[in-house]
MDTraj code that builds the backbone (N, CA, C; nanometers):
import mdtraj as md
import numpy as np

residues = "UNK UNK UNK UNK UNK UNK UNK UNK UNK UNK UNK UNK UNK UNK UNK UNK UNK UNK UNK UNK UNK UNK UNK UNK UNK UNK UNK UNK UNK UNK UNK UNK UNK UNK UNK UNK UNK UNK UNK UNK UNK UNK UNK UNK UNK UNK UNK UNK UNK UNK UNK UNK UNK UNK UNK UNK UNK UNK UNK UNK UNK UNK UNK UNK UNK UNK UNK UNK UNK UNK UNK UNK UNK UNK UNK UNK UNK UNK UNK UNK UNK UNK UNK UNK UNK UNK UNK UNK UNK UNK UNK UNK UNK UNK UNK UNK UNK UNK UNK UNK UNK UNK UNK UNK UNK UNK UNK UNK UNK UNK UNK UNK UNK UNK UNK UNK UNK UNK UNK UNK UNK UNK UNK UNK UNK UNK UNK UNK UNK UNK UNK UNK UNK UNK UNK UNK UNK UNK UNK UNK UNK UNK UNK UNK UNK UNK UNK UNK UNK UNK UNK UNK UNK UNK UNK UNK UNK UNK UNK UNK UNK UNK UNK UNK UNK UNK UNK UNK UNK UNK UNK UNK UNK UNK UNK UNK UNK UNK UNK UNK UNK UNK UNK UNK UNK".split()
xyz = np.array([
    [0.0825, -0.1182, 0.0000],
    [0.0000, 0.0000, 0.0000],
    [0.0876, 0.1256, 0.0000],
    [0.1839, 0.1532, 0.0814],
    [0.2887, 0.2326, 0.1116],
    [0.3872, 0.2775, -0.0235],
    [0.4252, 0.1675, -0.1213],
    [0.4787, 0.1852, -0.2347],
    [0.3720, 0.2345, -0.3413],
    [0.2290, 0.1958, -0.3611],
    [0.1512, 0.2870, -0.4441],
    [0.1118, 0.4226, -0.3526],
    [0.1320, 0.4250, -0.2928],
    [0.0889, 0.5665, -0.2288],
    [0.2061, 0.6405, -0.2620],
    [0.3065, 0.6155, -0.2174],
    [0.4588, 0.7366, -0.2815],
    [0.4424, 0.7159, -0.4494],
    [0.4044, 0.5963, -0.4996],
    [0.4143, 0.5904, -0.6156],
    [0.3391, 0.7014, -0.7542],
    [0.2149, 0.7148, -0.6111],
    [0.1165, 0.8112, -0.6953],
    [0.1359, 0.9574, -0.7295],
    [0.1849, 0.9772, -0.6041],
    [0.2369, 1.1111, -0.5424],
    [0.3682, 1.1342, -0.5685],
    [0.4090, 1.0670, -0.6672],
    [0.5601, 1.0973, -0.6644],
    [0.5926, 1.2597, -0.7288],
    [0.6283, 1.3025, -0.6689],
    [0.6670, 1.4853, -0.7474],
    [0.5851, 1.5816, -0.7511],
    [0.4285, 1.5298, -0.6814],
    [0.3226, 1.6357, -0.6837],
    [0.3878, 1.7052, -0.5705],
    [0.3126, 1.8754, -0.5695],
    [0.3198, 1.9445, -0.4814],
    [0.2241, 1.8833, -0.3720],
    [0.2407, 1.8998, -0.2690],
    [0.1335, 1.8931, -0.1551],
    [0.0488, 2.0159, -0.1055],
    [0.0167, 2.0604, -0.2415],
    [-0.1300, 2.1814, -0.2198],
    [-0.2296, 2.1265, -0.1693],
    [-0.2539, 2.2473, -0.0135],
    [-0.3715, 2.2313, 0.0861],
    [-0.3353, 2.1086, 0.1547],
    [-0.2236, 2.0434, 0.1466],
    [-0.1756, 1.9329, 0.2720],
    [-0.0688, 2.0415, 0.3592],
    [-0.0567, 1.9415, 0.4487],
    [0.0958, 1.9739, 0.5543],
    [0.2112, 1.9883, 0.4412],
    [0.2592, 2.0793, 0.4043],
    [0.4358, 2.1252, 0.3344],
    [0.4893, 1.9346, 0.3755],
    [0.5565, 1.9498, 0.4934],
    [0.5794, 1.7988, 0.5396],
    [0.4714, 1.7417, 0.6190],
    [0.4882, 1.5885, 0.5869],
    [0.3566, 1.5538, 0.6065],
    [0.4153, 1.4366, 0.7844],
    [0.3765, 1.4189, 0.8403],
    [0.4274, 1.3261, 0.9569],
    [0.4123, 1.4454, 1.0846],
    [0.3581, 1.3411, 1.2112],
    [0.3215, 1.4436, 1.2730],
    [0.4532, 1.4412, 1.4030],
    [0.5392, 1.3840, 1.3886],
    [0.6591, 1.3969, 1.4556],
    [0.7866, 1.4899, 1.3608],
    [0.7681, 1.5634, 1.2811],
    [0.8738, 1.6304, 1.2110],
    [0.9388, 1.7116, 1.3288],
    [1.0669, 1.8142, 1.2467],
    [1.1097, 1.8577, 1.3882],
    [1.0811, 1.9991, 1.3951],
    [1.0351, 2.0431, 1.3015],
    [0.9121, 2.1632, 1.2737],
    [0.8235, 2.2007, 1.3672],
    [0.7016, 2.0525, 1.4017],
    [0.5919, 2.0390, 1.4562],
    [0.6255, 2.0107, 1.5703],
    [0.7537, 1.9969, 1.6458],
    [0.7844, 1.9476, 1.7854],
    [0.8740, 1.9961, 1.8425],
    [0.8763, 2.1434, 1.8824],
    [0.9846, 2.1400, 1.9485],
    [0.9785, 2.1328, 2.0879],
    [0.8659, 2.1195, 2.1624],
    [0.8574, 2.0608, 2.2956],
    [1.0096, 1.9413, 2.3019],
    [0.9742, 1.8739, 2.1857],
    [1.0262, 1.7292, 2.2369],
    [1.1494, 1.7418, 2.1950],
    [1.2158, 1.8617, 2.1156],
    [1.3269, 1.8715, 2.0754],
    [1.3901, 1.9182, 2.2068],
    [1.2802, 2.0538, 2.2751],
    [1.3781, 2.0939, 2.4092],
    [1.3978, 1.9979, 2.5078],
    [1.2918, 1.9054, 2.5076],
    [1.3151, 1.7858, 2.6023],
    [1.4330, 1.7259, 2.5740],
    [1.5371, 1.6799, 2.4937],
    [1.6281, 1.6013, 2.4637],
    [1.7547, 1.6324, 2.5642],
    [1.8226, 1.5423, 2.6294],
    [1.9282, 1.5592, 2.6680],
    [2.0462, 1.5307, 2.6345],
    [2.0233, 1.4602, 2.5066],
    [2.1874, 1.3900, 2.4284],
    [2.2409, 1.4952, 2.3472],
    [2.3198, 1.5579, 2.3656],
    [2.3865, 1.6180, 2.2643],
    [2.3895, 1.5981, 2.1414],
    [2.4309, 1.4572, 2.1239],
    [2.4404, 1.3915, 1.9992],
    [2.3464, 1.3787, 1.9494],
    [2.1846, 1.4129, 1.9671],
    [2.0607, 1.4364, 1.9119],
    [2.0320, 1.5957, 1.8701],
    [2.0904, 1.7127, 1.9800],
    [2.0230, 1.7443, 1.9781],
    [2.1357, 1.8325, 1.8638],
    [2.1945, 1.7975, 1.8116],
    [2.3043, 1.8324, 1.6818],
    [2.2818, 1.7526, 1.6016],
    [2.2372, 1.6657, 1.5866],
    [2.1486, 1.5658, 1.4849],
    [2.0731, 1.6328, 1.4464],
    [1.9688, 1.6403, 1.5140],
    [1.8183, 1.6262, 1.4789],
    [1.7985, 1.7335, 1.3888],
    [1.8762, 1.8813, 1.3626],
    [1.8593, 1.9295, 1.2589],
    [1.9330, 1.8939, 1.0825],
    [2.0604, 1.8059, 1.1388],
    [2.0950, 1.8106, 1.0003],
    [2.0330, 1.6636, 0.9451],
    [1.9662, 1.6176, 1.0584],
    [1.8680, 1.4410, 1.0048],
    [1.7208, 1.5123, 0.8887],
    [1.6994, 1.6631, 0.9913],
    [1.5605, 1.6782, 0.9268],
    [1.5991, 1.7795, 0.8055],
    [1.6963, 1.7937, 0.7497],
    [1.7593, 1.8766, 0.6635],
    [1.7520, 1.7467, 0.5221],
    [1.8223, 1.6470, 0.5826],
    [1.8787, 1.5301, 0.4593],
    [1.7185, 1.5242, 0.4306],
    [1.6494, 1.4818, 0.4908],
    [1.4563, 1.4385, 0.4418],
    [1.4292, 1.5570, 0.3492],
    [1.4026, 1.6759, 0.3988],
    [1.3535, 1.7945, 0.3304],
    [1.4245, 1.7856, 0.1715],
    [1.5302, 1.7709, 0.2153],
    [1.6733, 1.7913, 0.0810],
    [1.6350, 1.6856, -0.0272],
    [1.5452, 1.5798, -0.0030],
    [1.5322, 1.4653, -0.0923],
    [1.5144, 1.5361, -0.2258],
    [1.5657, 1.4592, -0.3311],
    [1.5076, 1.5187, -0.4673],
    [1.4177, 1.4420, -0.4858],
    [1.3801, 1.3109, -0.4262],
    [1.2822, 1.2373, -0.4730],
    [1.1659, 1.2667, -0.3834],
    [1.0510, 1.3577, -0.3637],
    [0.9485, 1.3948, -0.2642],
    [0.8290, 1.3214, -0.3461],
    [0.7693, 1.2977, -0.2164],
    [0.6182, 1.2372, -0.2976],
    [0.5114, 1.2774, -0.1445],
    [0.4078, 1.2269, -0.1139],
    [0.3341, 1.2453, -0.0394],
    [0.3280, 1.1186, 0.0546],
    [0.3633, 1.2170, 0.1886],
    [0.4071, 1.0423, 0.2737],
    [0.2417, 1.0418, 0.3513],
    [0.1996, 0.9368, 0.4068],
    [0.0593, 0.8935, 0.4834],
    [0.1178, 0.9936, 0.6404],
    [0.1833, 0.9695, 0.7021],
    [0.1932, 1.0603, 0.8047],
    [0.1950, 1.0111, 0.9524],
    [0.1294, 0.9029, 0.9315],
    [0.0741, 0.8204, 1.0646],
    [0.0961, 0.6714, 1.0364],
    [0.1950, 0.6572, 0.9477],
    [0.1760, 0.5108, 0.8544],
    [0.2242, 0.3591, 0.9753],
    [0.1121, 0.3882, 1.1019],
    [0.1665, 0.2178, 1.1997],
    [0.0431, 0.1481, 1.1783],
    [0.1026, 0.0180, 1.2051],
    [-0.0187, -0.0861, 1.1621],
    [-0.1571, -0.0555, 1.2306],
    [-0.2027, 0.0115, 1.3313],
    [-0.3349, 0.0420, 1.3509],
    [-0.3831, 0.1255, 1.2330],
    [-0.3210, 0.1787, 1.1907],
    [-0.3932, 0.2414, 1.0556],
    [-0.4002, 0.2098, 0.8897],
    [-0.3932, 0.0582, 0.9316],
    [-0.4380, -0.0132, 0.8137],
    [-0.5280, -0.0940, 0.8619],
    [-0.6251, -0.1613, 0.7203],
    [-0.6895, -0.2584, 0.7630],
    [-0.6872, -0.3488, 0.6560],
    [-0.6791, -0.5032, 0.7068],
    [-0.6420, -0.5531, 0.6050],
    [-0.7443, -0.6922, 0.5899],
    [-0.7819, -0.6985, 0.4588],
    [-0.8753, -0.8448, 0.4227],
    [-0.8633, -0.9381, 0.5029],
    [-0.9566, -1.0826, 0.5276],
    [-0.9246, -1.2211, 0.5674],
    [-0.8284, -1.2451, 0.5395],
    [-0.7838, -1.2283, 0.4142],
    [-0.7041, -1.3383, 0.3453],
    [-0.5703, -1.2362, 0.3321],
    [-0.5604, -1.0972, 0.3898],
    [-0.4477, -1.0752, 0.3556],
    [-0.4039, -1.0063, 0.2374],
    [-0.4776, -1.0061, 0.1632],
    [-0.4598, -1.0027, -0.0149],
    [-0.4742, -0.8262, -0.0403],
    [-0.5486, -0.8083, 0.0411],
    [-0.6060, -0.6332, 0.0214],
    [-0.5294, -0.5508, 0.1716],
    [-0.5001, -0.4623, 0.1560],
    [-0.5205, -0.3430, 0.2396],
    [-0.5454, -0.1890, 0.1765],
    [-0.6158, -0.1478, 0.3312],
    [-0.6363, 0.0102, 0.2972],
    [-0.5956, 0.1098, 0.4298],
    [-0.6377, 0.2230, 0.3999],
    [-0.5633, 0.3035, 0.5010],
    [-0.6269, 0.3978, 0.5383],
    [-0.6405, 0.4323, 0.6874],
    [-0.7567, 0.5134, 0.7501],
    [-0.6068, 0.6137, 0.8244],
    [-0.6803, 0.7197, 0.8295],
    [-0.6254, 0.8586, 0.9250],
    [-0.5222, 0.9080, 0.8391],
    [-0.6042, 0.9884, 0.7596],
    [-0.5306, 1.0911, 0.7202],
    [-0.4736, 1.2406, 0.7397],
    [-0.5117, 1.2621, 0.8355],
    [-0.4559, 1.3820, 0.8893],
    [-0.3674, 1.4640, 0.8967],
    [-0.2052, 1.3586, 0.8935],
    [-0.0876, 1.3930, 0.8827],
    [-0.0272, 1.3937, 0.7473],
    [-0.1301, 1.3654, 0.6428],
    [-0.0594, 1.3561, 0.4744],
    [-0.0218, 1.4585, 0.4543],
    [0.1425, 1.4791, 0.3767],
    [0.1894, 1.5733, 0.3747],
    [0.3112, 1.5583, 0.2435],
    [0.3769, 1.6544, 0.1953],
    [0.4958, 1.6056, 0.1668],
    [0.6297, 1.5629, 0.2213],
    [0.7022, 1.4481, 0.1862],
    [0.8334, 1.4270, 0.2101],
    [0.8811, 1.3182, 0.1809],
    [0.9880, 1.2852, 0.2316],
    [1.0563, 1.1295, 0.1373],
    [0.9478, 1.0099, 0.2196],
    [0.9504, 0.9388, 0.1492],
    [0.8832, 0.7943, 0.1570],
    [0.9357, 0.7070, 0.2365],
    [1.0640, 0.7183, 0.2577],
    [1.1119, 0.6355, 0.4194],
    [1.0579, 0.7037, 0.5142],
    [1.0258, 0.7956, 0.5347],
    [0.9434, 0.8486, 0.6337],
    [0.8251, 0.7208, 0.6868],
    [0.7249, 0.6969, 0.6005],
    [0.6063, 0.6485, 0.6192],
    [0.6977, 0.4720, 0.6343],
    [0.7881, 0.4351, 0.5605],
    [0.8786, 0.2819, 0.5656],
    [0.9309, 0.2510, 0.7080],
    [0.9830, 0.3366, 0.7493],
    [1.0450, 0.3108, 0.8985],
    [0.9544, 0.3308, 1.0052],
    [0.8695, 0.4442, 0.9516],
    [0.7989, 0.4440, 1.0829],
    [0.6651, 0.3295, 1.1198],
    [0.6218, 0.2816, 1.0063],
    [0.5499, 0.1622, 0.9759],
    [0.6541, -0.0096, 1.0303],
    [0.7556, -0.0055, 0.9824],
    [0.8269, -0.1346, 1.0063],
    [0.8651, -0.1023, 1.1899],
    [0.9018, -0.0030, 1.2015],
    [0.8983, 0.0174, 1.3876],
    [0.7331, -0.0028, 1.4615],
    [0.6591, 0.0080, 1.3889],
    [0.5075, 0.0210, 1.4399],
    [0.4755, -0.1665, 1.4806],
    [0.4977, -0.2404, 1.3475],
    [0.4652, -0.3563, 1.3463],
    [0.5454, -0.4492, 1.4440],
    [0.7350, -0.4486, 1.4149],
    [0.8136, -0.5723, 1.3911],
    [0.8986, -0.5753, 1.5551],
    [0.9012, -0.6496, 1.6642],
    [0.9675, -0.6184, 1.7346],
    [1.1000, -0.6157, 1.7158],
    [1.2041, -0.5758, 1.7900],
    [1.3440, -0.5308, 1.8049],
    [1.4329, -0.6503, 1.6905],
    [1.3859, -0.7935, 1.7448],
    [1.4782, -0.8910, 1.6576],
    [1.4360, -0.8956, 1.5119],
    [1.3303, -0.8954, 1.5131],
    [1.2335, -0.9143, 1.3628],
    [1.2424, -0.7709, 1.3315],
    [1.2734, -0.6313, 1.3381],
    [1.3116, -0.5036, 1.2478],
    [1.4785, -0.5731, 1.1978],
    [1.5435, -0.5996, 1.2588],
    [1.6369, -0.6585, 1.2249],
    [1.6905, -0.7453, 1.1183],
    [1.5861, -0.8480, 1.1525],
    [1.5967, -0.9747, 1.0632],
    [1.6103, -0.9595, 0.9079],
    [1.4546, -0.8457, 0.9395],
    [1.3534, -0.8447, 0.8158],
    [1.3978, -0.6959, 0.7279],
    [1.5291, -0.6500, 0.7945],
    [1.5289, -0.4933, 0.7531],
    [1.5744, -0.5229, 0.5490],
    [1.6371, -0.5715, 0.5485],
    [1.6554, -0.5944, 0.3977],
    [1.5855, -0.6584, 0.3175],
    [1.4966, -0.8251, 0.3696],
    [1.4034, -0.7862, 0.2827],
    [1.2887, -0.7458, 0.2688],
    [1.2654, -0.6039, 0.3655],
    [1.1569, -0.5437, 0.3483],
    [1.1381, -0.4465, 0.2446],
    [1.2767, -0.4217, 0.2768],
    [1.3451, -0.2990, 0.1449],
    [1.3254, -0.3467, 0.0399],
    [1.3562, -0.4606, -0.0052],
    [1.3983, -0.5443, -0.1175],
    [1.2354, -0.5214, -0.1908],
    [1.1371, -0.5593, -0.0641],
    [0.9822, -0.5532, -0.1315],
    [0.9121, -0.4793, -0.1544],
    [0.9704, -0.3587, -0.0203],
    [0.8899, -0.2297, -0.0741],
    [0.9726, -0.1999, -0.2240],
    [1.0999, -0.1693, -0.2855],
    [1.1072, -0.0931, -0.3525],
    [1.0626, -0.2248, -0.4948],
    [1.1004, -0.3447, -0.4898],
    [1.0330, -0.4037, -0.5908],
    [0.8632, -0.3209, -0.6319],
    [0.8182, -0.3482, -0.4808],
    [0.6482, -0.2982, -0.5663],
    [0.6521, -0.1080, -0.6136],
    [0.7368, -0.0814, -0.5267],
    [0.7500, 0.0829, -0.6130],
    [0.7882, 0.0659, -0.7348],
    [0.8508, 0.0350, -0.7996],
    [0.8720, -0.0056, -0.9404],
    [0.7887, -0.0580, -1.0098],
    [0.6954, -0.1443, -0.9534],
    [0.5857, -0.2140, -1.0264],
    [0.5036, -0.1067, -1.0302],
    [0.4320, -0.0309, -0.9425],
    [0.3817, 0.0619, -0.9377],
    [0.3897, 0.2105, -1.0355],
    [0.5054, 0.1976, -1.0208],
    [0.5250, 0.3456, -1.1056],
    [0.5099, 0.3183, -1.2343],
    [0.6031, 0.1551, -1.2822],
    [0.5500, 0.1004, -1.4455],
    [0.4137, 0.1130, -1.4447],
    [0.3395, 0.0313, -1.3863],
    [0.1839, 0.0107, -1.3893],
    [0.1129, 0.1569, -1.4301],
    [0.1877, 0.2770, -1.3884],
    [0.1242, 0.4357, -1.3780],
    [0.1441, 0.4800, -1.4650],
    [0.2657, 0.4030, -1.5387],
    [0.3423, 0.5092, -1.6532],
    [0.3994, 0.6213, -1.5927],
    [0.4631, 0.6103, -1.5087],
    [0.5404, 0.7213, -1.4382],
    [0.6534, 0.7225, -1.4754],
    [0.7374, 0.8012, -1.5822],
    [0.8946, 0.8219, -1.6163],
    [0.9719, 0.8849, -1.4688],
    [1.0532, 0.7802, -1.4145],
    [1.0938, 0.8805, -1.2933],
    [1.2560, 0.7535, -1.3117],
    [1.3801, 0.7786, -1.3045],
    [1.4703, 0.7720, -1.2627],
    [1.5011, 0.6987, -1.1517],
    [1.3857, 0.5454, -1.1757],
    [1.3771, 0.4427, -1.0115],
    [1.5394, 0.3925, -0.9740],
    [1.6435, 0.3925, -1.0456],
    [1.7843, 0.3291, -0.9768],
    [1.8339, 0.4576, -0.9191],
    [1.8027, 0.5767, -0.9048],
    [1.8513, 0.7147, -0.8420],
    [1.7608, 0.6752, -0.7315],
    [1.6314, 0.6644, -0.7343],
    [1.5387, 0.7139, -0.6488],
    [1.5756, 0.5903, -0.5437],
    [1.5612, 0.4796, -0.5834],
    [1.5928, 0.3700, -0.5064],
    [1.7366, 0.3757, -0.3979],
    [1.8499, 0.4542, -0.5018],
    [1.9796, 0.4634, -0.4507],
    [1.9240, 0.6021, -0.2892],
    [1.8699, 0.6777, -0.3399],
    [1.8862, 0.7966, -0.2750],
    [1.7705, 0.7552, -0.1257],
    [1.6406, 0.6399, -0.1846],
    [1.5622, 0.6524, -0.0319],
    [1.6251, 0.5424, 0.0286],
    [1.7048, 0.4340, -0.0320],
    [1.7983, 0.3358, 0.0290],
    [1.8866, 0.4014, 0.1517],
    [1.9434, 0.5030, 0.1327],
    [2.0345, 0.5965, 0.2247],
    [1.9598, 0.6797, 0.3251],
    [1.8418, 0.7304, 0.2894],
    [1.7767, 0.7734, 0.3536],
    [1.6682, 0.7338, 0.4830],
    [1.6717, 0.5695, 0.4474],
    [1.5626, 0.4855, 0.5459],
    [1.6470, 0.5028, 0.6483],
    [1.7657, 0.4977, 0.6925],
    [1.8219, 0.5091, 0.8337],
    [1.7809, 0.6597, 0.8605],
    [1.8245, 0.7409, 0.7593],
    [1.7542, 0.8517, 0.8213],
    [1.6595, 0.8886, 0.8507],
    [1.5390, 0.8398, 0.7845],
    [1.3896, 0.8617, 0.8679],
    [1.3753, 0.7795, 0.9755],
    [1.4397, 0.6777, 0.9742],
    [1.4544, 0.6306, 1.1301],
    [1.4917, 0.6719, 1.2421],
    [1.6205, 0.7748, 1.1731],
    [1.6884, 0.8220, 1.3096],
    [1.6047, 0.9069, 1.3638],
    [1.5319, 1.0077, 1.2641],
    [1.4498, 1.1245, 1.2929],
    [1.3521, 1.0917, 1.3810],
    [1.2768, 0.9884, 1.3523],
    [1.1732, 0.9435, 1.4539],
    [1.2108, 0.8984, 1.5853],
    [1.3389, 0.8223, 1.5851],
    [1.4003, 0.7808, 1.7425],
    [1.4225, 0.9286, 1.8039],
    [1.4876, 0.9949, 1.7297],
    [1.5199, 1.1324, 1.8211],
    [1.3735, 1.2069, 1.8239],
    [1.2692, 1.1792, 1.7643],
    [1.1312, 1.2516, 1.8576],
    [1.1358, 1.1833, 1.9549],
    [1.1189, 0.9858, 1.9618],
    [1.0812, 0.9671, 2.0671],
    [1.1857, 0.9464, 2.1951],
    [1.3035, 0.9871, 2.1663],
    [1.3702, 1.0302, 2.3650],
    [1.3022, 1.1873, 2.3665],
    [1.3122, 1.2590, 2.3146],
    [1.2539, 1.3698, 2.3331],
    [1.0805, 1.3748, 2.4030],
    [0.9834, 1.2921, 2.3340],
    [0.8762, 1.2746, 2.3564],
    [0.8387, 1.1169, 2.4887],
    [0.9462, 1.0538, 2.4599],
    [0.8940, 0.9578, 2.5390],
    [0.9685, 0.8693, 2.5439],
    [1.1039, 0.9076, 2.7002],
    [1.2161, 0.8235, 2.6659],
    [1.2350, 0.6702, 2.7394],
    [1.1454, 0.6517, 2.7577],
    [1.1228, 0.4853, 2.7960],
    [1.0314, 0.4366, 2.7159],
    [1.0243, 0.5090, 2.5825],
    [0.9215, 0.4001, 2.4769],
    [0.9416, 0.3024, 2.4537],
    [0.8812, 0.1809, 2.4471],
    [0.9264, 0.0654, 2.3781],
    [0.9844, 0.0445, 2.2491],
    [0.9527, 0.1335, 2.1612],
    [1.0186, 0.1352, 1.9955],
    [1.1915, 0.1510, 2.0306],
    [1.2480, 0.1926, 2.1603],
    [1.3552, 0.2953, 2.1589],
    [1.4824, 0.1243, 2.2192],
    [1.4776, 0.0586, 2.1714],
    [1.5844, -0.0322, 2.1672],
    [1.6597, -0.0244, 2.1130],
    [1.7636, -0.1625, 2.1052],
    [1.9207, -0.1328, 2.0823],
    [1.8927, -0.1434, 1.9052],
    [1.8432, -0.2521, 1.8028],
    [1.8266, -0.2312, 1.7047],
    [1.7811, -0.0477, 1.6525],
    [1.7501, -0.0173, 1.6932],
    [1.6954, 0.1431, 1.6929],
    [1.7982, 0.2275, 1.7194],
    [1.8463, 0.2024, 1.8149],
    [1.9685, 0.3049, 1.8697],
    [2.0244, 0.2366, 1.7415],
    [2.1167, 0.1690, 1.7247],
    [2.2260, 0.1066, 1.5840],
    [2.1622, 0.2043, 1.4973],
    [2.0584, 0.1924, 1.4204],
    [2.0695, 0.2478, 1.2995],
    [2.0404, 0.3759, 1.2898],
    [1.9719, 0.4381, 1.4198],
    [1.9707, 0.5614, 1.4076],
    [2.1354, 0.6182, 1.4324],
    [2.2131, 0.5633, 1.4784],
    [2.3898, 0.5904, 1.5624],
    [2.4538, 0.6066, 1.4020],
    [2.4080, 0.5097, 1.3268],
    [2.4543, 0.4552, 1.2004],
    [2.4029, 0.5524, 1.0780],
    [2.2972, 0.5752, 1.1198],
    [2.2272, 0.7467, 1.0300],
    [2.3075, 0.8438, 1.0717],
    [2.3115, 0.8743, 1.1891],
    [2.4458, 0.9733, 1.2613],
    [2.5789, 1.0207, 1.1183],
    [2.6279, 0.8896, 1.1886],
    [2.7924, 0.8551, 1.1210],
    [2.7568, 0.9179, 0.9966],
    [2.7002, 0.8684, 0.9182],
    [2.6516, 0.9068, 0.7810],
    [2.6548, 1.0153, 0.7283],
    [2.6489, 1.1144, 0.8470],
    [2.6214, 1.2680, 0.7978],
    [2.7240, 1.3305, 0.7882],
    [2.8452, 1.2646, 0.8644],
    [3.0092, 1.3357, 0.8473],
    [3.0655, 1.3225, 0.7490],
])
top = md.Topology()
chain = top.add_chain()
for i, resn in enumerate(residues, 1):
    res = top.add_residue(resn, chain, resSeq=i)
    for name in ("N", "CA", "C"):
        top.add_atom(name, md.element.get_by_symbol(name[0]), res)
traj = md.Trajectory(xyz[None], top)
């Protein structure tokens, strides 16, 4: 669902949505930004929400994209997507990480981190063929490939800020957000 939704939206403006769409940006929060006590976040967290904005590849992310806000057939075969509120523009790992942290616990984000990638961006490709969308998918792929740690990190650093004994906030989490870090030097 997540890959036809960026797929659709790939390059539209987000007229009459949120500019960025997600309701943890670091725009919409700075309660939770002043809350932070790590240094190393709180010198992050602007050049994490800089790399997202900076994407050349923007499309329209869902905003709220965790498994309570899908619903899905008996059989599995269908889903759809309720609460839209937070649709907005920005990169599409946005709605990928914060969805695979929603569902997979600590060992299974782990396990499953590559081939989730592997499936979301397969069906983005199917998708965009299916649309007839001319878009540059081995750039786009290269550029949100690099970027999924970074919408990850962005969201870990809302939640010590917002809520630093969350359960999402484990050691798989710390790694790749530490690992989004490194990245930026």
């Amino acid at each position: 669902w997540l890959a036809n939704f960026h797929a659709t939206f790939l390059g539209v403006e987000p007229l009459g949505l949120w500019e960025t769409g997600t309701y943890w940006h670091l725009e919409t929060r700075p309660d939770e930004f002043a809350a932070l006590d790590h240094q190393l976040w709180i010198e992050a967290a602007p050049l994490l929400d800089r790399r997202l904005r900076e994407a050349r590849y923007q499309t329209f992310v869902h905003g709220d994209a965790k498994l309570a806000n899908f619903c899905f057939s008996p059989d599995l075969q269908s889903v759809a997507a309720v609460d839209f509120q937070y649709v907005g523009g920005g990169c599409g790992m946005r709605d990928l990480a914060y969805f695979v942290g929603s569902c997979l616990t600590e060992d299974e984000c782990a396990e499953a981190e590559s081939s989730i990638l592997e499936l979301y961006f397969a069906e983005l490709r199917s998708c965009l063929a299916a649309k007839n969308r001319t878009v540059e998918i081995n750039n786009l792929e290269e550029e949100w490939r690099t970027l999924y740690p970074i919408a990850w990190a962005d969201f870990h650093r809302f939640l010590l800020g917002w809520s630093p004994g969350h359960w999402k906030l484990h050691h798989y989490s710390e790694s790749i957000a530490r690992r989004a870090i490194e990245s930026l030097s």
